[in-house]
N, C-alpha and C positions, 0 to 999 in steps of 0.2 A: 479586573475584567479586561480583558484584550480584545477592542477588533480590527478586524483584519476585511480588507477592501480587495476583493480581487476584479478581475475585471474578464466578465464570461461570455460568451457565445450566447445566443438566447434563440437560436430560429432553427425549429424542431425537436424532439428528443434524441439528443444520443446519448450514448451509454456508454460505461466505462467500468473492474474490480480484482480483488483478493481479498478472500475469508476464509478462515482455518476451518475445517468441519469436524467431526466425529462422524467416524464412519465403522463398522465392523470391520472393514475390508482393509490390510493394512497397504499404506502406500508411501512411498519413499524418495526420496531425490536420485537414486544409482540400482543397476541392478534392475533385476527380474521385477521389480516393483516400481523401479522409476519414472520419469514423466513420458518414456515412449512407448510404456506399456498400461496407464494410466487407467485408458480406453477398454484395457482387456478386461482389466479386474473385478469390476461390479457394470451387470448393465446401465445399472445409474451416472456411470460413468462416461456412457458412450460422448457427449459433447467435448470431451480431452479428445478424442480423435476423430470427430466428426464434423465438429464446430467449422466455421467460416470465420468469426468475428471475437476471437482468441487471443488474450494477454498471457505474457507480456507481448512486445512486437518495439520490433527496431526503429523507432521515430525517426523516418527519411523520407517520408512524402507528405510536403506541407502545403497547404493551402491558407492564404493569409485570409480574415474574417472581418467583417465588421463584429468590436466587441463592446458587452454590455458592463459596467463596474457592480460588483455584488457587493454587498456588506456580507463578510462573516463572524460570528458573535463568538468565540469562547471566552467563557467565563466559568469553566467548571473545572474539574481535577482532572491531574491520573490517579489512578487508587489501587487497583495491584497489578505486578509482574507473574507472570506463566512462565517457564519455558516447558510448555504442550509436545516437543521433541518433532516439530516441526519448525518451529520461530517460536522467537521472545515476545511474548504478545504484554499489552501494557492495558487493562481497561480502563475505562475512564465512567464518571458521575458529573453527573449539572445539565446546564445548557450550554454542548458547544456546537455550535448550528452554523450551516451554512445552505445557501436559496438556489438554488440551478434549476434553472427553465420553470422558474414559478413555483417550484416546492423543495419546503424546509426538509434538509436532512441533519437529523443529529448524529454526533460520534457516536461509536461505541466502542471501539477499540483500534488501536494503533499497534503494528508489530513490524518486526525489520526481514531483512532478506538481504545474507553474503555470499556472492557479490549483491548486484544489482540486478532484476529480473527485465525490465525493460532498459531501453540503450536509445542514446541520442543518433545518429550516422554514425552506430556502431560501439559505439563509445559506451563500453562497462564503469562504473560507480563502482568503489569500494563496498559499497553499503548501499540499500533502499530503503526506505518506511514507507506503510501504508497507513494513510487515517481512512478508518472503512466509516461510514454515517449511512443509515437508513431511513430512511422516510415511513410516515405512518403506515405506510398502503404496504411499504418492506420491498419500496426499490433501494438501490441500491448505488452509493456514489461513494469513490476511493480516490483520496487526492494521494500524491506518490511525491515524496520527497527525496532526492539523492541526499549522499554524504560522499566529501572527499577527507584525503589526508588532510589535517591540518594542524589548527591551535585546537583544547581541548574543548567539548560540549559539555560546559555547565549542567543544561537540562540532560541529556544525556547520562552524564554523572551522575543524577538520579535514580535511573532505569539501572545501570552498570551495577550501584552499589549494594542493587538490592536483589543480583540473581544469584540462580540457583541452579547448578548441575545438575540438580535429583527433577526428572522429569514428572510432570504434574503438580510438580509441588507449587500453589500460588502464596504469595506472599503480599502484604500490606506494606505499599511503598512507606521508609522510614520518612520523608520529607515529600510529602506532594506537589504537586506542580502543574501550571497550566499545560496543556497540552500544547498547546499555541506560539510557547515559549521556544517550542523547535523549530518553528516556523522561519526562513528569512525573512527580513524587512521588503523587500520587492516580492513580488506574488506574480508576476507575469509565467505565463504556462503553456504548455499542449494541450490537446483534448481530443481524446477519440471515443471509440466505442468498442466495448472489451467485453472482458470475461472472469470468473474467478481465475485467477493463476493455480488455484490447487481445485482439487476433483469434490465435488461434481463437473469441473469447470464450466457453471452455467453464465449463459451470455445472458444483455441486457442491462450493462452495467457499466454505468458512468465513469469515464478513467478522468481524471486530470492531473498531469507528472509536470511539477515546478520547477521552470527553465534554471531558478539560480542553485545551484546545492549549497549547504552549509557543510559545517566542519566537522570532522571528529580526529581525537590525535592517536597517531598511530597503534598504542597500548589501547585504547577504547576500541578499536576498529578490530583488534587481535583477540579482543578477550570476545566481542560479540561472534564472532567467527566462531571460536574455539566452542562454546558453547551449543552456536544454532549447525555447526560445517555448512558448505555450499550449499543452500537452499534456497537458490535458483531456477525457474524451470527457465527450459529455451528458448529464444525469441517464438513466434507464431506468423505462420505467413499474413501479410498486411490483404492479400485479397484485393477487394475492391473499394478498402477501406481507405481514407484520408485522413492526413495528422491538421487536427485547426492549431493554427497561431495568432 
């Protein structure tokens, strides 16, 4: 078991996300389908073009916070890889919980995005992860991990050895692994208040994007590519939103 101590914002709700959906309606990263036409394609759609309060979004307006330190608990697995022909999605089993603004949200799945969907002062990531965790009631809290070039990802190397070109196809990871294990060792962060990245794009959804990234080596970082291509959506105007630190 792993925990993990972050240290959070606690005064008010905000909100922060990215979740894969199933929809009839197909949608895509390019093209007549892609994320500037989003909006067109199912009225359920309309918050991709309507929205105010929109992820990803370029982190450059910050406001320092007085912060709260949270305990977060994983202790449970990943158990299987997707690639859904939108991201490599990774689900997970057990308890891996974590508490924002007084309520426990658990994992339930973790998936990447190359490049990176959100940006520091502009600054694109090789690679994103989102741990999405919902809470009983089914809010909704997404912590966002960068990757850069680097030395290989051990845990990573788990997820890598066990895809799959053939889309839909899910598979039972050969070697399970805590979720947690991706994690850096410092957990200091951003926080705003977002949106699903993919359509419905619904807001009300707890972002938190981890200031330090970890590693992945460049052959790990090629193969997720080649698999998921650029599925990135664009930044989203910040509005009258502010980044906490």
């Amino acid at each position: 078991m792993r925990k993990i101590v972050l240290p959070l914002f606690v005064a008010g709700a905000l909100f922060g996300a990215d979740v894969s959906h199933s929809h009839p309606h197909h949608w895509s990263y390019s093209g007549d389908t892609g994320p500037a036409h989003w909006g067109e394609l199912d009225p359920e759609f309309f918050m991709c073009k309507e929205g105010k309060n929109q992820s990803p979004v370029d982190m450059n307006r910050f406001v320092k916070t007085k912060l709260k330190k949270l305990k977060a608990t994983y202790s449970g697995n990943a158990r299987t890889v997707v690639n859904n022909g939108h991201t490599i999605k990774v689900e997970t089993m057990g308890r891996n919980e974590v508490v924002v603004d007084g309520i426990p949200f658990n994992l339930l799945q973790f998936h990447f995005h190359t490049p990176s969907e959100n940006t520091i002062e502009g600054k694109h990531y090789p690679m994103e992860a989102h741990f999405v965790h919902k809470s009983k009631d089914g809010e909704v809290l997404v912590v966002a991990l960068m990757f850069e070039e680097g030395e290989r990802n051990s845990a990573l190397d788990k997820v890598v050895a066990d895809l799959s070109s053939k889309i839909g196809e899910s598979r039972p990871l050969k070697e399970m692994f805590n979720p947690g294990d991706l994690y850096p060792r410092k957990l200091k962060y951003y926080r705003y208040n977002g949106s699903f990245t993919t359509p419905p794009c619904t807001e009300g959804v707890r972002w938190i994007v981890l200031k330090k990234p970890v590693t992945a080596s460049k052959e790990q970082l090629i193969k997720m590519n080649k698999l998921m291509g650029d599925n990135n959506r664009p930044t989203q105007p910040l509005n009258a939103r502010l980044i906490l630190k």
